[in-house]
C-alpha positions as CSV (number, residue, x, y, z in Angstrom):
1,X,-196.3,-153.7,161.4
2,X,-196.5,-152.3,158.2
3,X,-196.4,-148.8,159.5
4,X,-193.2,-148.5,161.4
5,X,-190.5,-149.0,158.5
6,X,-192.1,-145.7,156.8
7,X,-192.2,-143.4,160.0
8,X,-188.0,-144.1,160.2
9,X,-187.2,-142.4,157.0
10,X,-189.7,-139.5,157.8
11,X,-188.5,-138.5,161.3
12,X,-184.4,-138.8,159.7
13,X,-185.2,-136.5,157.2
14,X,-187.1,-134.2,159.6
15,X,-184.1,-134.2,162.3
16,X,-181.7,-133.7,158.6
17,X,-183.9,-130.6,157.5
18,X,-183.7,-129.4,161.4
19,X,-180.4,-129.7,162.0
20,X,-179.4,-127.9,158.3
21,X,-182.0,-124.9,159.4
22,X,-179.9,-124.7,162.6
23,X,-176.9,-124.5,161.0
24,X,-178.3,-121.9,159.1
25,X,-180.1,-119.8,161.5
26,X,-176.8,-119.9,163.6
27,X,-174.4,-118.8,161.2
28,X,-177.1,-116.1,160.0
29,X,-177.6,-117.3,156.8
30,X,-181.6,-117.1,158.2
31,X,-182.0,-114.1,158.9
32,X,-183.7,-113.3,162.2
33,X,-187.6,-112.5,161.6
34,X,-186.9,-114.2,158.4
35,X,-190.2,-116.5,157.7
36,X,-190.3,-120.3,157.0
37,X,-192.3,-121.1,154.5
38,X,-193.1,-124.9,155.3
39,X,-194.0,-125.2,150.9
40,X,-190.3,-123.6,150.0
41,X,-188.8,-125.3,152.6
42,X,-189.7,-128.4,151.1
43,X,-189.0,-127.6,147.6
44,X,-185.1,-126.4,149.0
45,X,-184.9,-129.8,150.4
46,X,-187.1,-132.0,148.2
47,X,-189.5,-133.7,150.2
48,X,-193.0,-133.2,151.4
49,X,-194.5,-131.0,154.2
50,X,-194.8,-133.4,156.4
51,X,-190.9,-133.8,157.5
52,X,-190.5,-130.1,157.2
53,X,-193.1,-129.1,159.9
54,X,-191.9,-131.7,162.2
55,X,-188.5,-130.0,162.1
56,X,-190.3,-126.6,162.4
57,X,-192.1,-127.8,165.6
58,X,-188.4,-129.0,166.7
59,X,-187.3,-125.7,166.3
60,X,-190.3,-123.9,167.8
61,X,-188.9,-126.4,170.5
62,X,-185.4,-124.9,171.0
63,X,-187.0,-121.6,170.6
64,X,-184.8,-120.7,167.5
65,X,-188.4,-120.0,165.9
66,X,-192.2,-118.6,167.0
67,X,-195.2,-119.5,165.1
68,X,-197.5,-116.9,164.7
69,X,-200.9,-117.5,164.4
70,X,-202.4,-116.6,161.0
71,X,-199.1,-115.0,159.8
72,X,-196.6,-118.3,159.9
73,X,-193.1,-119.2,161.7
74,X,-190.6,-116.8,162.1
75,X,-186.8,-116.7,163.1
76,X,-187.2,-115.5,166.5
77,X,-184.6,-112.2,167.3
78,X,-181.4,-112.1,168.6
79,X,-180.8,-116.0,168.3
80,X,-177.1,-115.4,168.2
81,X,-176.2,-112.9,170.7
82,X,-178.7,-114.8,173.1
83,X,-176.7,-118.4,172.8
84,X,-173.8,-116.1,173.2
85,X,-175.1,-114.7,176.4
86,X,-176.8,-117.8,177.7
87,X,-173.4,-119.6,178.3
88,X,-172.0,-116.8,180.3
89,X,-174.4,-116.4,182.3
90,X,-174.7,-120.7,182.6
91,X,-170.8,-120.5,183.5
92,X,-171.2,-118.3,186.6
93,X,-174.1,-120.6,187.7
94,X,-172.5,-123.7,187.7
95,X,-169.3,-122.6,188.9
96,X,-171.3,-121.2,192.2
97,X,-173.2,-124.6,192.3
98,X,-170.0,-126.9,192.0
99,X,-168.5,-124.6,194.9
100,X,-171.9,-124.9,197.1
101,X,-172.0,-128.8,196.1
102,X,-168.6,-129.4,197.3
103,X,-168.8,-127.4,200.1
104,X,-171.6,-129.4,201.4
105,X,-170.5,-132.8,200.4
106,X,-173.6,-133.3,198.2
107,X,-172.0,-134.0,195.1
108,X,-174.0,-137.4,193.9
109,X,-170.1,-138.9,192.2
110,X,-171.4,-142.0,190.8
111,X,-174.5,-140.6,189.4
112,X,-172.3,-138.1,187.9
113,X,-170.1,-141.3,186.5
114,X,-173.1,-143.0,185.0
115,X,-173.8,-139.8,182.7
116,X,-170.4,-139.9,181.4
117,X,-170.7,-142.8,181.0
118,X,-173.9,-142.7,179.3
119,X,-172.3,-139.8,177.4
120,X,-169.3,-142.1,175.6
121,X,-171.9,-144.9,175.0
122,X,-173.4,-142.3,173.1
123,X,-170.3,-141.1,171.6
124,X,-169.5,-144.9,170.0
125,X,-173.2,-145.2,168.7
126,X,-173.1,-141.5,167.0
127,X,-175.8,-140.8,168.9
128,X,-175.7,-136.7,169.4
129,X,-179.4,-136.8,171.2
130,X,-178.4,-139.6,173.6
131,X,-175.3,-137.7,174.5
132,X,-177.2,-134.1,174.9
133,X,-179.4,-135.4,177.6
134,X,-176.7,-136.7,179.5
135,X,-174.9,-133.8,179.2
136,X,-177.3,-131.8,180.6
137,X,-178.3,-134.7,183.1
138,X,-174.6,-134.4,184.6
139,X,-175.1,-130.8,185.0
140,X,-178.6,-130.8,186.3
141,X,-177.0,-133.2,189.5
142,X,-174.6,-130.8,190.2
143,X,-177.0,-127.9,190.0
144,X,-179.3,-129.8,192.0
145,X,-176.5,-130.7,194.7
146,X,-175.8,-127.2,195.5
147,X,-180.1,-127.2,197.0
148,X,-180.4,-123.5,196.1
149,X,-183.5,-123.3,194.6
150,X,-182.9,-120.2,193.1
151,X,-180.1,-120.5,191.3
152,X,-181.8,-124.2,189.7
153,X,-184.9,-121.9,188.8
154,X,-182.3,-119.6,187.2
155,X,-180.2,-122.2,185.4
156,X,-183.7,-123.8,184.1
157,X,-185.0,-121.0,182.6
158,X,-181.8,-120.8,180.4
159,X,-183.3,-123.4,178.3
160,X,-180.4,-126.0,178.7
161,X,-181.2,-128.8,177.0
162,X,-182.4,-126.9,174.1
163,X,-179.8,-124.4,173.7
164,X,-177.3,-127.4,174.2
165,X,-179.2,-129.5,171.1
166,X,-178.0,-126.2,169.5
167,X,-175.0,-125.6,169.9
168,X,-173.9,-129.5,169.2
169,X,-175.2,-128.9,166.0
170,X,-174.8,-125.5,164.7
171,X,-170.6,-126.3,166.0
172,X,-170.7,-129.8,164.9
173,X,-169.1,-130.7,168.2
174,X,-167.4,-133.7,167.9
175,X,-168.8,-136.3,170.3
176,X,-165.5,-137.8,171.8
177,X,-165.0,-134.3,173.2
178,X,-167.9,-133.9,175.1
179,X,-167.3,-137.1,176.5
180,X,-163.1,-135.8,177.4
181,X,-164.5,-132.6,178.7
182,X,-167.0,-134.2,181.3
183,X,-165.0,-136.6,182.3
184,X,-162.2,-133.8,183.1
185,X,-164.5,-131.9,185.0
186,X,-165.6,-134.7,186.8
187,X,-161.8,-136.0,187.9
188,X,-161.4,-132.5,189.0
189,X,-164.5,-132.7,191.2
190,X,-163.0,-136.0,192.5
191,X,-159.8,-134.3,193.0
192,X,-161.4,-132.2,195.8
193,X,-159.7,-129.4,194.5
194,X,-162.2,-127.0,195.1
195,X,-160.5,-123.7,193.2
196,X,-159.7,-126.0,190.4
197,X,-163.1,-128.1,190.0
198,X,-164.6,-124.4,190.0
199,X,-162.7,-123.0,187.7
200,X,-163.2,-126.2,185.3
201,X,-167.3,-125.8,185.6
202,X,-166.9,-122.4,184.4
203,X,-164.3,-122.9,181.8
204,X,-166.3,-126.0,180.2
205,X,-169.5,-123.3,179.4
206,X,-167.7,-120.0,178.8
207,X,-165.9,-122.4,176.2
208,X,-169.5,-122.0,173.9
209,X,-169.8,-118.2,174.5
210,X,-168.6,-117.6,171.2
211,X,-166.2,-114.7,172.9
212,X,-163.1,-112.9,171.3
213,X,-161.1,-114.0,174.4
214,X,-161.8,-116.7,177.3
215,X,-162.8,-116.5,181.3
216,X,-159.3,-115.2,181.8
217,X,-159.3,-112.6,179.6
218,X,-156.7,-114.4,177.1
219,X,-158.0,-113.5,173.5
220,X,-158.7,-116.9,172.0
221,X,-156.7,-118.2,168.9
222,X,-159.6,-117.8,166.7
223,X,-160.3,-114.3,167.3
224,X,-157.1,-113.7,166.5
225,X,-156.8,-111.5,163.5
């Protein structure tokens, strides 16, 4: 009884510390093979060990970091360009998956409703965890739906719920929006539109790439310049 008060603070500091090393890894201020030192890590942040390895683990976790045995944890490489890459690659999977799912008629609608709905629960609580995993629950049902075991394998060796923990915090996406942007690809899956609900599965991930212009070719407003 005693216990469980004290383990609260601990793990919110350890999700603070991993989220700000995120950030930070992301925008390259860690550099990549740059090492974590778990006792200047603590002093930066002014707490004990303790929280400070738990967020290394988490980021061992999302595989932003590699410990190395005897020698310490480590930015892993190429954590940028590889995010980059990832959702590109993700876009052309899911569009092919929401094409086979609607062609088949195997798209599971109200289970697809319940994680947006889970996803706007989320969104009122501030809960950025809550809303990850039903993110990438949505997408998982309509990977799953298309029953080409390939292309799951494929999409689950991207990492997806990791790389999505990542990206909602190094872009500080705001949680509303994840909630508008599912619940537009879903209507467009409704729809029946098949062109469309395709082209709004691949737009939703090649949104993250990080690109100098979009799936259209269109340079983006912030690469403008």
């Amino acid at each position: 009884m005693t216990e469980e008060p004290s383990k609260l603070p601990r793990l919110t500091l350890a999700r603070q510390i991993r989220d700000s090393l995120v950030g930070r890894i992301v925008s390259g201020q860690v550099r990549p093979g740059e090492r974590l030192v778990e006792t200047r890590l603590a002093a930066t942040y002014g707490t004990s060990q303790a929280p400070v390895r738990e967020a290394l683990r988490e980021l061992e976790a999302m595989r932003l970091v590699e410990t190395q045995p005897r020698r310490g944890t480590f930015v892993r490489p190429f954590v940028q360009e590889t995010l980059r890459e990832s959702y590109v690659v993700r876009a052309a999977l899911e569009e092919t998956a929401t094409r086979l799912a609607l062609l088949a008629g195997t798209v599971p609608l109200e289970s697809l409703r319940a994680d947006v709905e889970a996803m706007r629960g989320a969104a009122e609580r501030g809960d950025s965890e809550a809303a990850t995993r039903a993110s990438v629950s949505f997408h998982r049902h309509i990977v799953e739906a298309a029953h080409n075991e390939l292309l799951k394998l494929t999409w689950e060796g991207l990492q997806i719920e990791a790389r999505t923990s990542v990206t909602m915090v190094a872009t500080e996406v705001d949680l509303h929006d994840i909630v508008r942007d599912h619940a537009e690809l879903l209507a467009a899956i409704e729809g029946g539109d098949l062109e469309a609900a395709c082209r709004q599965a691949r737009d939703h991930q090649w949104h993250y790439a990080d690109l100098p212009h979009d799936a259209h070719g269109r340079v983006r407003d912030s690469a403008t310049g």
